[in-house]
C-alpha positions in Angstrom: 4.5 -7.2 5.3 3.1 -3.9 6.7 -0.7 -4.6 7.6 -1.6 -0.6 8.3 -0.2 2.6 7.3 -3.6 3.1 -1.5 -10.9 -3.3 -18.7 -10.8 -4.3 -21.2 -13.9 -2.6 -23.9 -16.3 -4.3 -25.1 -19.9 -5.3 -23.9 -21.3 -6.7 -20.4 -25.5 -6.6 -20.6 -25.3 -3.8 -23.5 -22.7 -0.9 -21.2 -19.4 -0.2 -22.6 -17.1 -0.2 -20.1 -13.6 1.6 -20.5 -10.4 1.0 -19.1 -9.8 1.2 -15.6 -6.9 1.1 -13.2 -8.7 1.2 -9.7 -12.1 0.9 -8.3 -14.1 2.5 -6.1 -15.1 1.6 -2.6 -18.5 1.5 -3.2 -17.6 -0.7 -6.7 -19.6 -3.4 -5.6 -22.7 -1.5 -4.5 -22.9 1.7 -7.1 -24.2 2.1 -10.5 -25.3 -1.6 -12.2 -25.8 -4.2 -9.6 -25.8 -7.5 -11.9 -23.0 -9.9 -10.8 -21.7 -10.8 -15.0 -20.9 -7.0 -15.0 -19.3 -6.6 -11.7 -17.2 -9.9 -12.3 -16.1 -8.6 -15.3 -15.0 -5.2 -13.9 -13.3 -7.1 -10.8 -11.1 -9.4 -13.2 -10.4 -6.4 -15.6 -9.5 -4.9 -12.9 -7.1 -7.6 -11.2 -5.7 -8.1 -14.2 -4.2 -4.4 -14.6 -2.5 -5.2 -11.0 -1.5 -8.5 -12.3 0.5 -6.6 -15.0 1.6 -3.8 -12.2 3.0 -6.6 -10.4 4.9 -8.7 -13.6 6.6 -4.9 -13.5 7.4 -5.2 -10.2 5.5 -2.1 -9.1 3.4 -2.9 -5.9 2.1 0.4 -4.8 -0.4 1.2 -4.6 -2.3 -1.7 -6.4 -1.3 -4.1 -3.1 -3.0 -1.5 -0.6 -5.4 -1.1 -2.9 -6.2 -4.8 -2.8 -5.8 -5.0 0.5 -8.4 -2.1 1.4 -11.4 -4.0 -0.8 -10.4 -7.4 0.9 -11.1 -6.0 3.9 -14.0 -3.8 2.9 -15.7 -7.0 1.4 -15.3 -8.9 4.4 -16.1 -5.7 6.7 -19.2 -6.0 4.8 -20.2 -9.6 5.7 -19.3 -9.5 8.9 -21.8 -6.4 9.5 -24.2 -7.9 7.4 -24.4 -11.1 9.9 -24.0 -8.9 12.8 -27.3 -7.2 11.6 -28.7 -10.5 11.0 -28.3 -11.6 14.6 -29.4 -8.6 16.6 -32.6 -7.4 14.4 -35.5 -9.1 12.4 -34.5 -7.1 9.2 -32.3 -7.3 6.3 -29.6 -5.4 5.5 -31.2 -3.5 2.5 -27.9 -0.6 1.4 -24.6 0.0 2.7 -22.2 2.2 2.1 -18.5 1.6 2.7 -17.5 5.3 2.6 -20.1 6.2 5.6 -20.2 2.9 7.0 -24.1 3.3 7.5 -26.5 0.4 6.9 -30.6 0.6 6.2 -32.4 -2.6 6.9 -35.6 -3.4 6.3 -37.7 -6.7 7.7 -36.7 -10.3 6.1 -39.4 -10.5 3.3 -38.5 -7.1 2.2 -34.8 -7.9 1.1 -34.2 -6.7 -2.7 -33.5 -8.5 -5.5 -30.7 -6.5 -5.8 -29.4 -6.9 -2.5 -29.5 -10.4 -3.2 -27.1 -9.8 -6.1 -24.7 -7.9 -4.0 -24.4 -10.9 -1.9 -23.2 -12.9 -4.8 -20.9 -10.0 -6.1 -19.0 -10.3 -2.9 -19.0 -13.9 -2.6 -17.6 -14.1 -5.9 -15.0 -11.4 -5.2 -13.5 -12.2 -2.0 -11.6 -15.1 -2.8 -10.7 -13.7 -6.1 -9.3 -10.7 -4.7 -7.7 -12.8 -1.9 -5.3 -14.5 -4.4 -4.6 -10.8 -6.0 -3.2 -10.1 -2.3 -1.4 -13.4 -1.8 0.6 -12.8 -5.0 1.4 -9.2 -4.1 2.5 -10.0 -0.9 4.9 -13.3 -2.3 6.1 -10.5 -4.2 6.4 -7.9 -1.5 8.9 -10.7 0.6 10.7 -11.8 -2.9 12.0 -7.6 -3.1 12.6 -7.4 0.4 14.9 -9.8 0.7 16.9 -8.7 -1.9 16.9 -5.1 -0.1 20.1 -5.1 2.4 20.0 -1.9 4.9 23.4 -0.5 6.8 24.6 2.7 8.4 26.8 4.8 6.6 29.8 5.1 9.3 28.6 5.9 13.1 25.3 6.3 13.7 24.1 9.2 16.5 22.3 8.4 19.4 19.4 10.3 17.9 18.2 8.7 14.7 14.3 9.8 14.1 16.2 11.5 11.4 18.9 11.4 8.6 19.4 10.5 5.2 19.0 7.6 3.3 20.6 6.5 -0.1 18.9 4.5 -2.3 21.2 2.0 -4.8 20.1 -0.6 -6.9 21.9 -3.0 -9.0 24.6 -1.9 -11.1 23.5 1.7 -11.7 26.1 4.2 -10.6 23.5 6.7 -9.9 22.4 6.6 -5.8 19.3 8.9 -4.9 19.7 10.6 -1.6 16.0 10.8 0.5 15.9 12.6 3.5 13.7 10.6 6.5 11.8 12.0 9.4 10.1 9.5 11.9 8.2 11.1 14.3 5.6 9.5 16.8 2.2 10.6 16.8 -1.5 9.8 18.5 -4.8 8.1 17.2 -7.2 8.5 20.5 -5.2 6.5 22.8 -3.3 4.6 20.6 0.2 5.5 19.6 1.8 5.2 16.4 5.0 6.0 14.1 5.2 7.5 11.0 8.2 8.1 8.7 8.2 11.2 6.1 10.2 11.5 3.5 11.7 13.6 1.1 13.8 13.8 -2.1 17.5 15.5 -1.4 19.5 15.1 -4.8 21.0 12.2 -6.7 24.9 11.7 -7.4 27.1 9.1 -9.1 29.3 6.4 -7.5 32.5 6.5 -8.6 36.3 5.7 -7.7 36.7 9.2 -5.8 33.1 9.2 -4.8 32.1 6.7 -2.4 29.0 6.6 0.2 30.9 7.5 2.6 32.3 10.8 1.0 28.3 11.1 -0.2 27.5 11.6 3.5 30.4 14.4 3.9 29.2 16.3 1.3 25.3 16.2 2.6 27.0 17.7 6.0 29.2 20.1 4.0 26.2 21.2 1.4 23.0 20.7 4.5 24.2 22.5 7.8 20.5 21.7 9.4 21.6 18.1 10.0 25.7 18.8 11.5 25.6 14.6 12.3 23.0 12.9 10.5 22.0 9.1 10.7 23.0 7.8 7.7 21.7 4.2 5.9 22.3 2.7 2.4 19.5 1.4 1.2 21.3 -1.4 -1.2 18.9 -3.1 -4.0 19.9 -5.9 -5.4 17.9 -5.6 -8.6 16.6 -2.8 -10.7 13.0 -1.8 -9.4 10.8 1.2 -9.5 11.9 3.8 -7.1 8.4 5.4 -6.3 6.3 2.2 -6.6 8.1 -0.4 -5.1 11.9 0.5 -3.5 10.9 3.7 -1.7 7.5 2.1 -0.2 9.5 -1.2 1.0 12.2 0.9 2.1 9.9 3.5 4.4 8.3 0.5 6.2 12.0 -1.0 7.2 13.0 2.2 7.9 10.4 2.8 10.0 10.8 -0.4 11.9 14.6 0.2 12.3 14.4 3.4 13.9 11.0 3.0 16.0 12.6 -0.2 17.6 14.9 2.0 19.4 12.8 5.2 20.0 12.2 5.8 23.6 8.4 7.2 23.6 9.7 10.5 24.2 
């Protein structure tokens, strides 16, 4: 499971709140801070991805859930770091700027004190969220089998990769690009992709004769790598196969890059 690398209407305290799919990264800190309305935006909220995940589509509600996790716990942590070092309370944060304002102990708001229980209410809520998507995450993947198409090249940062799933006879064709690149110090890989064309599996059409015909039809690549991605179940292509399918990519090809 990659770790790095994305309401239901009625009344809460007299506001109207309207359908949402995602929330913000200030969610918890921005407009009403009362904790009835905030839990009921966080579970109207979860349960969208609930029902994103009973369709098997994981992105980007998992990375979403996976960037508030963390932005909630980010958010104690500093808190209790502030807590330590200085005779003040941690009076606004914001999680886009990452800036804190304290002010001294018997200043803390009222509101502040709310935030406190917004996020101890949420964390473990949103926890679970992640759990599930990641049980869900390993379920696909294992049912994803990736091979070669005939005799790989020595140089295989890029190719083609065709996408199959089930018993569809339609395969869609994705060309890859890994490349390595630099945060500070830190170096990292990142795969690129991009839709080629689709065509249809047949008796005088097999993946092998697919790959011909992308040297024949695409003379920038004369000997591409070439991999079938082979689903064994019927999944969204954008939401869940292609994501799941760049990050084993990306694992298959770095592990034998040479840094250069």
């Amino acid at each position: 499971m990659p770790n790095r690398y994305d309401i239901y209407s009625t009344t809460v305290n007299t506001i109207f709140v309207e359908p949402m799919k995602t929330l913000s990264a200030n969610w918890f800190t921005e407009g009403l801070i009362d904790l009835e309305y905030k839990q009921y935006l966080l579970l109207a909220y979860l349960n969208d991805v609930k029902e994103s995940f009973a369709q098997t589509r994981l992105y980007p509600p998992l990375s979403e859930l996976i960037f508030h996790y963390r932005n909630l716990e980010n958010y104690q942590q500093m808190k209790q770091s502030l807590a330590e070092r200085f005779p003040q309370s941690l009076s606004h944060f914001d999680a886009h700027n990452w800036t804190a304002v304290y002010v001294p102990h018997e200043e803390t708001s009222d509101a502040l004190r709310e935030i406190d229980q917004i996020v101890e209410f949420s964390i473990p809520q949103i926890r679970y969220s992640v759990q599930t998507g990641q049980e869900l995450y390993e379920d696909l993947n294992r049912n994803i089998n990736i091979e070669p198409i005939g005799l790989l090249p020595l140089y295989k940062n890029e190719g083609y990769m065709l996408l199959h799933m089930g018993n569809e006879s339609t395969t869609h064709i994705y060309r890859y690009d890994v490349n390595i690149f630099y945060d500070g110090d830190e170096r990292l890989t990142g795969i690129h992709v991009d839709y080629v064309t689709a065509m249809e599996k047949s008796i005088t059409l097999n993946y092998e004769q697919m790959k011909v015909e992308l040297i024949r039809t695409r003379k920038e690549l004369p000997n591409p790598a070439t991999y079938l991605v082979d689903s064994s179940q019927v999944i969204p292509i954008q939401e869940t196969l292609l994501p799941i399918t760049k990050w084993r990519m990306l694992q298959l090809v770095a592990s034998g890059m040479n840094g250069k």
